[in-house]
PyMOL commands that place a pseudoatom at each C-alpha (Angstrom):
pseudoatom trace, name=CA, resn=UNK, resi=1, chain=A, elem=C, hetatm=0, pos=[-18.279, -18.355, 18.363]
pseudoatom trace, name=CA, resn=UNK, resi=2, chain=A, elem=C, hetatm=0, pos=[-19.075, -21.667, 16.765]
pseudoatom trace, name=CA, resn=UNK, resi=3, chain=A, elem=C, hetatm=0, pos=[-16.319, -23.368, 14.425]
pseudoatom trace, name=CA, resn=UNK, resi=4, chain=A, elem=C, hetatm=0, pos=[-16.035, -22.964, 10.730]
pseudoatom trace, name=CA, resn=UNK, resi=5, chain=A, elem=C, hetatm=0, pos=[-15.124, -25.367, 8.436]
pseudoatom trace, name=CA, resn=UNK, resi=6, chain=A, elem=C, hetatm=0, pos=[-12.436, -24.382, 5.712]
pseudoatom trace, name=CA, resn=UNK, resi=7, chain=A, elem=C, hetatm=0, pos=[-10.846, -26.438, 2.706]
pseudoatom trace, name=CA, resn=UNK, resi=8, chain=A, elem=C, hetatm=0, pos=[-7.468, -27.084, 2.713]
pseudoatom trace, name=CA, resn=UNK, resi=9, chain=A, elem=C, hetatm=0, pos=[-6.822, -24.354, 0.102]
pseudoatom trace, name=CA, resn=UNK, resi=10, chain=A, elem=C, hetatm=0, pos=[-7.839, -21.695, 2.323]
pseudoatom trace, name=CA, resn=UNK, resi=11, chain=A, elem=C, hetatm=0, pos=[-6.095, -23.109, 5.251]
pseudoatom trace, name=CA, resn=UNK, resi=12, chain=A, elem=C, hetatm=0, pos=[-2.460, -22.878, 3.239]
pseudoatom trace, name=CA, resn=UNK, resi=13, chain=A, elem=C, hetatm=0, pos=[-3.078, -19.810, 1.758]
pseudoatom trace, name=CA, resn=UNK, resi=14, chain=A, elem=C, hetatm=0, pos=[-4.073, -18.504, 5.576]
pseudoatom trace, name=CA, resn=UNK, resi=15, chain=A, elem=C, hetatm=0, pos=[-0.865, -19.903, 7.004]
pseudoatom trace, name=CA, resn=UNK, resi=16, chain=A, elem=C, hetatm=0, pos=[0.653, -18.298, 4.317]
pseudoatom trace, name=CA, resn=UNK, resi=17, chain=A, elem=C, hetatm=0, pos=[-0.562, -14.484, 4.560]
pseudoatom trace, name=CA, resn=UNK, resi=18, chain=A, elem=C, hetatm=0, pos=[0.206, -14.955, 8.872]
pseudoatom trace, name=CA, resn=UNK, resi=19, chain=A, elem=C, hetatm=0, pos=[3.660, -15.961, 8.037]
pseudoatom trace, name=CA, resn=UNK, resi=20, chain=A, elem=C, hetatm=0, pos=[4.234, -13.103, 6.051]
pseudoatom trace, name=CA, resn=UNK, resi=21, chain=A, elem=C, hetatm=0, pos=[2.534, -10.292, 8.090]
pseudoatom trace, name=CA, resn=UNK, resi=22, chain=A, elem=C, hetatm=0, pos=[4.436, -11.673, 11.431]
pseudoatom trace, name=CA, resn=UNK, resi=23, chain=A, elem=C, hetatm=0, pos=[7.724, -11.190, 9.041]
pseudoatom trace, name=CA, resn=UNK, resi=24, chain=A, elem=C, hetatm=0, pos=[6.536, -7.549, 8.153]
pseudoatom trace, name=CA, resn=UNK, resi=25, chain=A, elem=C, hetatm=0, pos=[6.100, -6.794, 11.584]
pseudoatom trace, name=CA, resn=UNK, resi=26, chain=A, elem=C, hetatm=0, pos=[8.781, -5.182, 12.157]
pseudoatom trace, name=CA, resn=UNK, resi=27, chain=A, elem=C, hetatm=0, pos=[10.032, -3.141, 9.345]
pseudoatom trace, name=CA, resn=UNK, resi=28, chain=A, elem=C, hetatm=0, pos=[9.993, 0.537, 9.466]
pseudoatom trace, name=CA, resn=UNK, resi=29, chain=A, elem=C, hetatm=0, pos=[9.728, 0.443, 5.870]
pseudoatom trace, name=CA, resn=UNK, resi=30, chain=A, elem=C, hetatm=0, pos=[6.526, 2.436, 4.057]
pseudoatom trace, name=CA, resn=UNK, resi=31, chain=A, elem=C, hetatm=0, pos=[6.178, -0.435, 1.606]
pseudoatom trace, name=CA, resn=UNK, resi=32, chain=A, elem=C, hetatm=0, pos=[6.110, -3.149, 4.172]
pseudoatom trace, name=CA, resn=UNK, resi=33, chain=A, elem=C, hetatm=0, pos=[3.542, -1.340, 6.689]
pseudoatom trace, name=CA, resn=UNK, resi=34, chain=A, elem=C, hetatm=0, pos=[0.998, -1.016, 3.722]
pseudoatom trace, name=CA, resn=UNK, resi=35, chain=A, elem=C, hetatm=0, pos=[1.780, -4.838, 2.523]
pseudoatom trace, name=CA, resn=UNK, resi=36, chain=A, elem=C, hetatm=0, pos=[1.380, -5.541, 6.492]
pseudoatom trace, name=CA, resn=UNK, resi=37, chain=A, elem=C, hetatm=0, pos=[-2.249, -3.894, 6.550]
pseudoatom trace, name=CA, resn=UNK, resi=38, chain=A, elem=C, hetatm=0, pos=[-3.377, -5.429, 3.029]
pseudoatom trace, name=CA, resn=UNK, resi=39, chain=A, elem=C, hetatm=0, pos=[-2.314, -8.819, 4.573]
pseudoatom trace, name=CA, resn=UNK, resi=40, chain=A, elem=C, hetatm=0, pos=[-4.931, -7.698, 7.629]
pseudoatom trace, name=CA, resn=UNK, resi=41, chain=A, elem=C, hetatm=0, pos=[-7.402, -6.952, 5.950]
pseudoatom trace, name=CA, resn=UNK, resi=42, chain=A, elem=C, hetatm=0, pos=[-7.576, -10.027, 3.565]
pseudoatom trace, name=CA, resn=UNK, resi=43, chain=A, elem=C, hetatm=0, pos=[-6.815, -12.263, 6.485]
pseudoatom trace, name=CA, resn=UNK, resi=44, chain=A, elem=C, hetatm=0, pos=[-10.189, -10.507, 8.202]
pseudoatom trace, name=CA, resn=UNK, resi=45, chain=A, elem=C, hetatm=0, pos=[-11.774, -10.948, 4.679]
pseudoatom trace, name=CA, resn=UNK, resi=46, chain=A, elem=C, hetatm=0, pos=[-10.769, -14.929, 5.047]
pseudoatom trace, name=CA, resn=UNK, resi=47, chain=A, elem=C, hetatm=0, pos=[-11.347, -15.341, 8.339]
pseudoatom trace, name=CA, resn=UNK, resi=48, chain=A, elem=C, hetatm=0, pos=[-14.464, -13.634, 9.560]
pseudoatom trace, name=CA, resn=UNK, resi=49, chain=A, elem=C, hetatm=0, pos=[-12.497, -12.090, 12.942]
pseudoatom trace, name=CA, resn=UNK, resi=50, chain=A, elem=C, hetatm=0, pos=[-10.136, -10.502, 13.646]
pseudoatom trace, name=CA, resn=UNK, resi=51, chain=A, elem=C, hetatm=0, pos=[-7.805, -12.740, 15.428]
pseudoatom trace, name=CA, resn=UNK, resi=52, chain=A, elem=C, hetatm=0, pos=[-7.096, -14.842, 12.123]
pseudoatom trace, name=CA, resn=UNK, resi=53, chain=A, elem=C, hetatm=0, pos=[-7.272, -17.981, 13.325]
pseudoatom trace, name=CA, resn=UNK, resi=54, chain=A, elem=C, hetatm=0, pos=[-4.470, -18.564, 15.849]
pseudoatom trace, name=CA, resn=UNK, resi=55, chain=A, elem=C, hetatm=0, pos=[-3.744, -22.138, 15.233]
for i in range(1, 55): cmd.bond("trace and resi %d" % i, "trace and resi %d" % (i + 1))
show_as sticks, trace
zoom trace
């Protein structure tokens, strides 16, 4: 997989969304589990994979 370049923006706002989802994580709550998923999906939407950038 070769490198991608992203602007800073996108870089904060992709820290952002990972911080959140690892603090839903473990909720039980039916609120939180659908906020958890959105958070996947937009992450997968901003990232192109589905790892979401582990840096």
């Amino acid at each position: 997989m070769k490198p991608s370049l992203y602007d800073f923006t996108n870089v904060v706002r992709i820290l952002k969304l990972r911080k959140e989802r690892h603090e839903l994580l473990h909720s039980n709550k039916a609120a939180d589990i659908n906020r958890h998923h959105e958070i996947s999906k937009e992450l997968f939407k901003l990232t192109g994979n589905d790892i979401y950038l582990r840096f």
